[in-house]
C-alpha positions as CSV (number, residue, x, y, z in Angstrom):
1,X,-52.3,-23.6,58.9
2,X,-51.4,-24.8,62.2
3,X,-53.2,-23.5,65.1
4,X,-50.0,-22.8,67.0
5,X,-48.8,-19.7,64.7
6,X,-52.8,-18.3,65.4
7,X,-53.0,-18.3,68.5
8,X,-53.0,-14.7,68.5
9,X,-54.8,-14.4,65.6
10,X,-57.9,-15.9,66.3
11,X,-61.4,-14.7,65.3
12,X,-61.9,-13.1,68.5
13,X,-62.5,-8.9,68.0
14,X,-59.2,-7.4,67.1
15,X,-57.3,-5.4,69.7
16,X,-57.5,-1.5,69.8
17,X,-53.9,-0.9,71.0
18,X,-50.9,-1.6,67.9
19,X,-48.8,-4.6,68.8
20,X,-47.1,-4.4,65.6
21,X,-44.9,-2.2,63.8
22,X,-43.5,-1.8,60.1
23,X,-40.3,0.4,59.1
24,X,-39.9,1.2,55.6
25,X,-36.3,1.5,54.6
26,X,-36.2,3.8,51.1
27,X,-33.2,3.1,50.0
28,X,-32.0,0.2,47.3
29,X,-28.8,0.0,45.1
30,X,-30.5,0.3,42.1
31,X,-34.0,0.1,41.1
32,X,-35.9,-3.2,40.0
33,X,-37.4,-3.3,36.4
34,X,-41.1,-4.3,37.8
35,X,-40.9,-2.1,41.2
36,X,-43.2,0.5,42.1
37,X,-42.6,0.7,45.9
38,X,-41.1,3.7,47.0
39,X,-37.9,3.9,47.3
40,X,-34.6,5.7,46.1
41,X,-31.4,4.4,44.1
42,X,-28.3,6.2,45.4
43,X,-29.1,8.3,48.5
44,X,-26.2,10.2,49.7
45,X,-25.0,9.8,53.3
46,X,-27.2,12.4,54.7
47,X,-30.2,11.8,53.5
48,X,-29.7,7.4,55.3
49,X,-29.1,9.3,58.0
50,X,-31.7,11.7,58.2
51,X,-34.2,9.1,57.7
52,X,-32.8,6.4,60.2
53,X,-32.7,9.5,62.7
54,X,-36.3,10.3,62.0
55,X,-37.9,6.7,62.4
56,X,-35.9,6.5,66.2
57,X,-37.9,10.0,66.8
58,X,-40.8,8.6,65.2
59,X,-40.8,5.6,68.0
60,X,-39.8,7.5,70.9
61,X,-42.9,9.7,70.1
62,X,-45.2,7.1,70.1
63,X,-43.4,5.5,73.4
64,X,-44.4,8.7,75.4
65,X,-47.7,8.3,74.3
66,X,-48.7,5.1,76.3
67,X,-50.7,3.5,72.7
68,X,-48.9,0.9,71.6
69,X,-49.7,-2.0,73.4
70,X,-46.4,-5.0,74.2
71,X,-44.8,-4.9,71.1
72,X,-45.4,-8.3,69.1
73,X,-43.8,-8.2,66.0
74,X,-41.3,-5.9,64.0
75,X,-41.0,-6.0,60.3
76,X,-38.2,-3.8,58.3
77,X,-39.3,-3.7,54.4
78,X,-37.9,-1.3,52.1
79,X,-36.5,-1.0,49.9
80,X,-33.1,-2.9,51.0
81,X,-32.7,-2.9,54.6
82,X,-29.9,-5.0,54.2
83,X,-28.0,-2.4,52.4
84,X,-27.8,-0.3,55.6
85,X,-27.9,-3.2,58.5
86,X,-25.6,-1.5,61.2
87,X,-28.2,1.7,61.1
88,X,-31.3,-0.9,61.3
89,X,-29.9,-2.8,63.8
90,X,-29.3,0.1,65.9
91,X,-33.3,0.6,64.9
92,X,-33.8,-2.8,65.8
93,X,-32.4,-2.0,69.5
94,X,-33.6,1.5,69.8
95,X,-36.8,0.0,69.8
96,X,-36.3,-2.0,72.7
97,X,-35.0,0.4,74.4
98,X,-38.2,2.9,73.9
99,X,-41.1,0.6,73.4
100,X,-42.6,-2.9,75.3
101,X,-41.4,-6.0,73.1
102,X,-42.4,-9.4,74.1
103,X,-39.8,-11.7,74.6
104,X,-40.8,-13.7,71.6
105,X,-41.4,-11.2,69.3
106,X,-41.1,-12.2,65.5
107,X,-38.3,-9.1,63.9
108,X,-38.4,-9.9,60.5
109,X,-35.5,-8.1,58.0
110,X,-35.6,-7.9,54.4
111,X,-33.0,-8.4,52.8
112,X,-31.1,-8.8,48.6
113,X,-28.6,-11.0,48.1
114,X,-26.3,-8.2,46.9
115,X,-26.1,-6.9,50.4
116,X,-26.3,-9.9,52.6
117,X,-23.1,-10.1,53.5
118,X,-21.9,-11.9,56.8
119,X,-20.9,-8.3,58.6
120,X,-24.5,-7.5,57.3
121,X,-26.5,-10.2,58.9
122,X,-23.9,-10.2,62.1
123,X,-25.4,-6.5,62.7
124,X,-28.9,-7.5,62.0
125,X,-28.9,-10.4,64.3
126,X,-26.8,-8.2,67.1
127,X,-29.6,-5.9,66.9
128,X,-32.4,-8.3,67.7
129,X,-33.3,-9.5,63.4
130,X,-35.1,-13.5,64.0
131,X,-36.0,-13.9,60.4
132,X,-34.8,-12.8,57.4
133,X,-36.9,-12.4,54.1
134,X,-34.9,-13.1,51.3
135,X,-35.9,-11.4,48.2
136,X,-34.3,-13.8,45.4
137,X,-37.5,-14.0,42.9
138,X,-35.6,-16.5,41.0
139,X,-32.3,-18.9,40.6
140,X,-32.5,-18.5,36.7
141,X,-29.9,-15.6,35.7
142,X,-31.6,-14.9,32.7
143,X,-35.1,-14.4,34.7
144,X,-33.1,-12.3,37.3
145,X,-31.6,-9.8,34.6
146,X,-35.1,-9.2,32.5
147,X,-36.6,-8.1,36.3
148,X,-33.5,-6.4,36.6
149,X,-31.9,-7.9,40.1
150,X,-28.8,-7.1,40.3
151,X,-27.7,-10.2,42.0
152,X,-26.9,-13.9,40.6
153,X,-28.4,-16.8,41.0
154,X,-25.0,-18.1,42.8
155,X,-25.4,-14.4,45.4
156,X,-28.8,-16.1,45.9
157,X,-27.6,-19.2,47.4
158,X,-24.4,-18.0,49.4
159,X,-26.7,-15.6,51.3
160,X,-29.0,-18.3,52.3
161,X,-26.2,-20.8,53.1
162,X,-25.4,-17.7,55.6
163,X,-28.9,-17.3,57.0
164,X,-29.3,-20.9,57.3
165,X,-26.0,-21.6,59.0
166,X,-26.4,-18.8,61.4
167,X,-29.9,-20.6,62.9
168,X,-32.2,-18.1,61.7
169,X,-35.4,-18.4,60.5
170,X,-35.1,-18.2,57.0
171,X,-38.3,-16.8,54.0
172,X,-37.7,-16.8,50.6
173,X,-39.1,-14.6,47.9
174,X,-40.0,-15.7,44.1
175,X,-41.7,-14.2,41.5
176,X,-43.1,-16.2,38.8
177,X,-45.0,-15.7,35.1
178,X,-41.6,-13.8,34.5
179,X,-42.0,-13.5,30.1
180,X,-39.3,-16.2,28.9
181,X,-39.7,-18.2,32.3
182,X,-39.9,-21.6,31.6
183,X,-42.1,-24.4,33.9
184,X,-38.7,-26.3,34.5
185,X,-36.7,-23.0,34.9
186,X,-39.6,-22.3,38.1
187,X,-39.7,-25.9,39.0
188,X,-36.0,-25.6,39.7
189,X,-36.3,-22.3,41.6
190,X,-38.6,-24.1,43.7
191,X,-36.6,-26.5,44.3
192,X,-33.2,-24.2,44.9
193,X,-35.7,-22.8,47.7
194,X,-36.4,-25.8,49.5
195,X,-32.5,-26.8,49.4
196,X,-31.7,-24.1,50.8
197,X,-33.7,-24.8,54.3
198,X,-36.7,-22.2,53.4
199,X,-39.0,-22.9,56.3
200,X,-41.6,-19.6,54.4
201,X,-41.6,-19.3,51.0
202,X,-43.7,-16.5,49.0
203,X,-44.5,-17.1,45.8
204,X,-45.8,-13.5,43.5
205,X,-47.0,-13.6,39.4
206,X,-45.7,-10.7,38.1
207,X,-47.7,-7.8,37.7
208,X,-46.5,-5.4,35.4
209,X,-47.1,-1.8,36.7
210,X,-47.6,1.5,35.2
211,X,-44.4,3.7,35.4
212,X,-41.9,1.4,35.7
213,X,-39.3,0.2,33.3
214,X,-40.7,-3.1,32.8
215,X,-44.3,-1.6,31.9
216,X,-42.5,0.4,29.4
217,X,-40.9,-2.5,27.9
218,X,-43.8,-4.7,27.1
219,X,-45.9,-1.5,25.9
220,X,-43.2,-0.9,23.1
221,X,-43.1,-4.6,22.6
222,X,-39.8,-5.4,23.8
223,X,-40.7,-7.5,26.2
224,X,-44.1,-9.5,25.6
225,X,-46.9,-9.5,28.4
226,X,-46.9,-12.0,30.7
227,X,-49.3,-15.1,30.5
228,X,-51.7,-15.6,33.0
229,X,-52.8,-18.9,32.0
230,X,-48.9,-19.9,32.7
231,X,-48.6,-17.9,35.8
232,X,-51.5,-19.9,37.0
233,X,-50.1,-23.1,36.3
234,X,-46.8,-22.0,38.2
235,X,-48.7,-21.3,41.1
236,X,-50.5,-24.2,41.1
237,X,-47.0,-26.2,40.6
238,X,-45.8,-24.1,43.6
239,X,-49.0,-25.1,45.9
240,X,-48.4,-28.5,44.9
241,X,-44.4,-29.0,45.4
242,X,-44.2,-27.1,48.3
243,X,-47.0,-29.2,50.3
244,X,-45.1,-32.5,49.3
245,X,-41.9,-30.7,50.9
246,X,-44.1,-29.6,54.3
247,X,-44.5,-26.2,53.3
248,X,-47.8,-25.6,53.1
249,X,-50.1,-22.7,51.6
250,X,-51.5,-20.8,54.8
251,X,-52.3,-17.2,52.1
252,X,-53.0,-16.3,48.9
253,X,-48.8,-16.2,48.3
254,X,-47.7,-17.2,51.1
255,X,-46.7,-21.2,52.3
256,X,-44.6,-22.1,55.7
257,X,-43.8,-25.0,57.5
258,X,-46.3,-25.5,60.1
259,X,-45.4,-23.2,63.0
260,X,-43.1,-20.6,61.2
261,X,-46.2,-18.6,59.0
262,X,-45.3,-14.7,59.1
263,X,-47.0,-13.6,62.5
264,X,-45.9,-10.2,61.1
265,X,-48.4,-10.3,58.2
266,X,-50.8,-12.6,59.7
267,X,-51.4,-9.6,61.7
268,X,-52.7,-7.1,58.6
269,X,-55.2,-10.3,57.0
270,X,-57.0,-10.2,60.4
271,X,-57.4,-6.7,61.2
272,X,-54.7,-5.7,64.1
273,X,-53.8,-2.5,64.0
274,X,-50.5,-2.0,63.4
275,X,-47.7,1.4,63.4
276,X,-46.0,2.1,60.3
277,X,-42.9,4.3,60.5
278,X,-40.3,5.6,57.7
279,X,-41.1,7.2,54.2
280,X,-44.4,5.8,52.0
281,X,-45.0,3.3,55.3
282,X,-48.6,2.8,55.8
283,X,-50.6,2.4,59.4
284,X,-53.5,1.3,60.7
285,X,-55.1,2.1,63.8
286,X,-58.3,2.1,65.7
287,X,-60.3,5.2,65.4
288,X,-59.8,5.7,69.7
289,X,-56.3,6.0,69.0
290,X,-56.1,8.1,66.2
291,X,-58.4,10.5,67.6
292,X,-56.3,10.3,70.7
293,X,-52.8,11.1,69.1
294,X,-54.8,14.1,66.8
295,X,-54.6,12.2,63.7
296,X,-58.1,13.0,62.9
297,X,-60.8,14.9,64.5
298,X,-64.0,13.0,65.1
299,X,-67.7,15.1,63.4
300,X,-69.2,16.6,66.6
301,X,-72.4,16.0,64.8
302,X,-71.3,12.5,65.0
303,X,-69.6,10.1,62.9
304,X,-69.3,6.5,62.3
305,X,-66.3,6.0,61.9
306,X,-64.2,2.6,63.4
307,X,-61.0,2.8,61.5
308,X,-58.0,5.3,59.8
309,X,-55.4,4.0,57.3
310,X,-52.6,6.1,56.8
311,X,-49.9,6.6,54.5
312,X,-47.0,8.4,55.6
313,X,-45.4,11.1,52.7
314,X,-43.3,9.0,50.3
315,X,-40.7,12.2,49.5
316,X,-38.1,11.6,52.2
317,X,-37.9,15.4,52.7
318,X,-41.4,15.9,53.0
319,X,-41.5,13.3,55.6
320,X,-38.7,14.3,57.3
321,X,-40.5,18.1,57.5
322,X,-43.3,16.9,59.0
323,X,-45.9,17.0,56.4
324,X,-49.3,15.6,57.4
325,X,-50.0,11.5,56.5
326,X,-52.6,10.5,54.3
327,X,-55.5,9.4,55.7
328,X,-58.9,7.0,55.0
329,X,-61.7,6.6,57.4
330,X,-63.2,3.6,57.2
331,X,-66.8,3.1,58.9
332,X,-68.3,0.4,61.1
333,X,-69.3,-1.5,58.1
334,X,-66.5,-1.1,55.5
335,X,-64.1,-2.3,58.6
336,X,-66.5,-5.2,58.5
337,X,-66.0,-5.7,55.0
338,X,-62.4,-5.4,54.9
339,X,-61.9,-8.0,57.7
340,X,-63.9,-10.4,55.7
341,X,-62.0,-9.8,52.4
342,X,-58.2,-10.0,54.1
343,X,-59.8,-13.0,56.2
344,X,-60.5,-14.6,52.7
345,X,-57.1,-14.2,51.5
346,X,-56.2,-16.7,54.2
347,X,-56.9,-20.5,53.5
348,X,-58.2,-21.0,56.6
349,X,-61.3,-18.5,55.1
350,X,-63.2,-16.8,57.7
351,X,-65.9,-17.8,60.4
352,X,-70.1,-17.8,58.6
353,X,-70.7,-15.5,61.5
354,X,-68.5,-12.8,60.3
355,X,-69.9,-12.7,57.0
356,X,-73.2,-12.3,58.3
357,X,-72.6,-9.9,61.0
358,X,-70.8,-7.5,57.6
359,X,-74.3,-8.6,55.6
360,X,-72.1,-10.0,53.2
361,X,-74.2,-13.7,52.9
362,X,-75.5,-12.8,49.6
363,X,-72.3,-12.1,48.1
364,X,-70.4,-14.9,49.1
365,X,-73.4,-17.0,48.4
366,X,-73.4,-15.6,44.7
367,X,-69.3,-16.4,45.1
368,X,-70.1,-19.8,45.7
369,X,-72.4,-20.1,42.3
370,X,-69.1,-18.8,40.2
371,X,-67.2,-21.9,41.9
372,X,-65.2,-19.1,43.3
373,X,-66.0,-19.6,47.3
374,X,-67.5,-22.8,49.4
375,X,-69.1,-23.2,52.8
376,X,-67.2,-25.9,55.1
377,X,-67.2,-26.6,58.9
378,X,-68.7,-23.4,59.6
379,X,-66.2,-20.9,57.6
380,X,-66.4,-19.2,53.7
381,X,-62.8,-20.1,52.0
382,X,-61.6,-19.9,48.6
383,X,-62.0,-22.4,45.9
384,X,-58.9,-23.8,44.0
385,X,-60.4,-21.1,41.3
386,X,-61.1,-18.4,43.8
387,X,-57.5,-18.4,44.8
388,X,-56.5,-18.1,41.3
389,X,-59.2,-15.3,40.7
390,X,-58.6,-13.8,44.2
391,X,-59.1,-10.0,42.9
392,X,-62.4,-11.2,41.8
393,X,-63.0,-12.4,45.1
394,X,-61.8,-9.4,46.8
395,X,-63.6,-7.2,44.5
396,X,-67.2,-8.0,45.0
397,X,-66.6,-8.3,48.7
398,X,-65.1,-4.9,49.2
399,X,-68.1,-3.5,47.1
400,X,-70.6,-5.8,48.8
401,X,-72.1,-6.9,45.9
């Protein structure tokens, strides 16, 4: 990872105030087969508009209160963002408009290929959109239809032939250990990627989840579970093609040209506190500022308490009406914890120090037995095997054992 794109993410204590802030867009054209994210097929008019109309009163609120710090990067997920572009882009400069934003701020827009159409990314851009994620998962139709996209693989390539021509920073999403997905069938969506001028490319094995279409599939034996062992080898494929190309593994899923890593979500994996805004977005902030904007109410007994998650309602009416986020309190030591564990996800690993000051030596010592973690030039990373078993990983440092 070069040390260019972390300049601001160093290992230095994280800033209080939120430089960052995440939009969640509910609203797709139809639903994926494997997705669980919220979102909704077929709003009506209103309801886009309601929720656009909240998230510009959701960051003109937090402008008057004086907490978030120069804005650093924007991110717009969904959902399909894409599917509404003139609204986000009026987002896009709304925020501007209310809010600090550094002149070379990373505004990242997700986008399908169904919906990237040039009057589509022309809106984005006007509106201030740098990079677009691309959420392809794969230039194999017959992969495409069983996850249920509802795009082609040839949609795939003429809306990255736009970003591409237009100058923009272009990432590209693909899922792999799709059942019936063969090695050269991923080897070739790999190498679609790369054609196309993909300077970030994330790379996800499936994961089947409870509720969705896909999980009932494979539970009634329709579809057959996917392999890990293959899954594996795809990722290790991925890691290996991609680094030949100059696009190197900087995350668990995540490679980029050197220079052009996600600033955006480099920003969760070391702790930053960051705004989330929309229905089902999540936040997290420093327990200062949540205290200060009423979000929770600090034990005048005394409490030890250093950081709030949140998770904003996922029923768009809900939300709209005002009803009260979920929150977590995390203490001075499971913030600790946490920072080693994301920190871990990231190949650079994180700095010996840190893992002693969250008493977390033993475990990643006992890591290190499994072949799942190493000590190198003063930082704990991954093994090969530890990437592969991240949630292992993950696991036993969260729970400190």
């Amino acid at each position: 990872m070069s040390s260019e794109a972390f300049n601001e993410f160093d290992d230095a204590e994280a800033p209080g105030l939120p430089e960052h802030l995440y939009f969640h867009v509910p609203f797709c054209r139809s639903k994926c087969s494997y997705c669980d994210f919220n979102s909704f097929a077929d709003c009506d008019a209103q309801s886009v508009f309601a929720v656009f109309a909240g998230m510009e009163a959701e960051v003109r609120r937090w402008s008057v209160t004086a907490l978030p710090g120069v804005i650093a990067t924007v991110y717009v997920g969904g959902g399909t963002p894409s599917l509404h572009a003139a609204p986000v882009g009026r987002l896009l400069e709304h925020v501007r408009q209310e809010l600090l934003v550094r002149d070379d701020a990373e505004i990242t827009v997700e986008a399908n290929p169904d919906s990237l159409t040039p009057s589509a990314l022309e809106a984005l851009l006007e509106g201030g959109a740098n990079r677009i994620s691309v959420g392809v998962q794969a230039f194999d139709d017959s992969v495409l239809r069983l996850l249920g996209r509802i795009h082609d693989a040839r949609q795939a390539r003429a809306a990255l032939s736009l970003v591409r021509e237009a100058g923009v920073d272009l990432s590209v999403d693909l899922i792999c250990g799709v059942p019936g997905q063969s090695m050269a069938s991923w080897a070739e969506s790999l190498e679609q990627a790369l054609d196309a001028g993909a300077r970030h490319v994330s790379v996800y094995p499936l994961s089947i989840e409870e509720g969705t279409p896909l999980a009932a599939a494979v539970s009634g034996g329709r579809v057959p579970d996917p392999d890990p062992d293959l899954a594996a080898e795809m990722m290790l494929l991925a890691e290996s093609r991609l680094a030949e190309a100059g696009v190197a593994r900087y995350e668990v899923a995540n490679y980029a040209v050197p220079g052009h890593e996600s600033r955006h979500n480099s920003a969760y994996w070391t702790g930053r506190s960051y705004i989330g805004t929309g229905p089902g977005a999540h936040g997290m902030l420093e327990a200062s500022t949540a205290r200060t904007i009423g979000m929770y109410r600090a034990d005048p007994s005394g409490d030890d308490v250093a950081r709030v998650r949140y998770a904003n309602p996922g029923d768009i009416q809900r939300w709209f009406a005002g009803t009260p986020c979920e929150i977590e309190l995390l203490s001075t030591d499971e913030a600790a914890r946490e920072d080693v564990m994301l920190g871990l996800r990231l190949v650079r690993g994180v700095l010996a120090s840190q893992v002693s000051a969250a008493g977390l030596d033993g475990v990643l010592r006992s890591l290190g037995a499994d072949g799942l973690t190493e000590l190198a030039d003063g930082r704990w990373r991954t093994t090969q095997r530890g990437w592969l078993l991240g949630n292992v990983v993950f696991g036993r440092v969260w729970a400190g054992e």
